[in-house]
C-alpha positions as CSV (number, residue, x, y, z in Angstrom):
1,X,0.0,0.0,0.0
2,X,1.4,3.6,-0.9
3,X,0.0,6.9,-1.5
4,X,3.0,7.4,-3.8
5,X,1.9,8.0,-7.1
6,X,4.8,7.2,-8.6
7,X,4.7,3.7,-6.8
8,X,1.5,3.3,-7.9
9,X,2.6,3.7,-11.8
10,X,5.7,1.3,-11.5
11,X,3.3,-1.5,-9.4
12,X,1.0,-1.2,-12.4
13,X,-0.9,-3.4,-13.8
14,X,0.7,-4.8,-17.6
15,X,-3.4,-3.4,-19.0
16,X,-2.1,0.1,-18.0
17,X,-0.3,0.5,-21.0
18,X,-0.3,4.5,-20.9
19,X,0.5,5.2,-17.4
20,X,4.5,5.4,-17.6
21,X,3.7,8.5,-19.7
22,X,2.6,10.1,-17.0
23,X,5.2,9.4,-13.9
24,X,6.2,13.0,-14.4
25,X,2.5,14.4,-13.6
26,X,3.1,11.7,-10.9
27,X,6.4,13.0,-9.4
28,X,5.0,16.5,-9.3
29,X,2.1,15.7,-7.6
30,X,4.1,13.1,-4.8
31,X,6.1,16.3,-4.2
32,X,2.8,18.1,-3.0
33,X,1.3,14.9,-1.1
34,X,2.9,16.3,2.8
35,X,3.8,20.0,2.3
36,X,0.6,20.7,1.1
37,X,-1.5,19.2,4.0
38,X,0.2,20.0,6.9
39,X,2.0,23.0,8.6
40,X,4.9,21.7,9.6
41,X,5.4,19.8,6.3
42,X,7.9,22.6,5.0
43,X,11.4,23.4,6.8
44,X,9.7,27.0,7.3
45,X,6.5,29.3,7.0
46,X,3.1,27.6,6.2
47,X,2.2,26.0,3.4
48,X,0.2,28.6,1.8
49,X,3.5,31.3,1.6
50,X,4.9,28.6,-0.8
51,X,2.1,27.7,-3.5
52,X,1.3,30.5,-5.8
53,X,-1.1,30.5,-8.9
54,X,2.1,29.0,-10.7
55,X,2.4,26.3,-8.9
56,X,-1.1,25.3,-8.5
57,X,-2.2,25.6,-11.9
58,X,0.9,23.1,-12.9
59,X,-0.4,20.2,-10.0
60,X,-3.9,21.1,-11.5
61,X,-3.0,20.2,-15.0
62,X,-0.8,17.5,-13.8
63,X,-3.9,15.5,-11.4
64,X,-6.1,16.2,-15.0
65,X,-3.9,14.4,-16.8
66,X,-3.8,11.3,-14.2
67,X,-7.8,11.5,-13.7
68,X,-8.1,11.7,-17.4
69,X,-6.2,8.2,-17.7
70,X,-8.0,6.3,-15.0
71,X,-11.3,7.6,-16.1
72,X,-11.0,6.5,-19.5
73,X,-9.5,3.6,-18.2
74,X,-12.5,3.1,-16.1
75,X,-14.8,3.6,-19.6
76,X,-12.7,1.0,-21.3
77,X,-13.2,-1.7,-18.8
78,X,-17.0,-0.8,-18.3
79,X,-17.5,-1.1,-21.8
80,X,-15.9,-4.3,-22.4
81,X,-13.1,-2.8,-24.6
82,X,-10.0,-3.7,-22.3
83,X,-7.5,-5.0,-24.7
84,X,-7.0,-8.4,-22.4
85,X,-10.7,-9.5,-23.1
86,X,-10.2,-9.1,-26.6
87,X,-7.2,-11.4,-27.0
């Protein structure tokens, strides 16, 4: 078990084809996973001195990217195109 998205995408299953392009949307995101949730999760200040629009806007773009894959992941195995069924 791991909150690490980065772990998640190297433990992945071989039907996720398409996630290794996104480990870089995942290492951007891990690096938010503590600082951004607690106070003391920076060596100083509070989190919100250290995330700008800048920065938010890239970890936005980077968890739309991630969600876009599992969701139409999700679509593919609800709809009975995932590529193992059709071997």
């Amino acid at each position: 078990m791991t909150h690490s998205l980065v772990e998640m995408i190297r433990q992945r299953p071989p039907a996720a084809e398409g996630l290794p392009g996104l480990i870089e949307d995942a290492r951007i995101l891990d690096l938010h996973y503590i600082p951004s949730r607690y106070p003391n999760g920076l060596p100083s200040g509070y989190p919100h001195s250290f995330y700008g629009d800048e920065t938010a806007e890239h970890a936005i773009a980077s968890a739309q990217r991630v969600l876009a894959f599992v969701s139409n992941s999700c679509l593919t195995r609800r709809s009975g195109n995932h590529p193992e069924k059709n071997r």
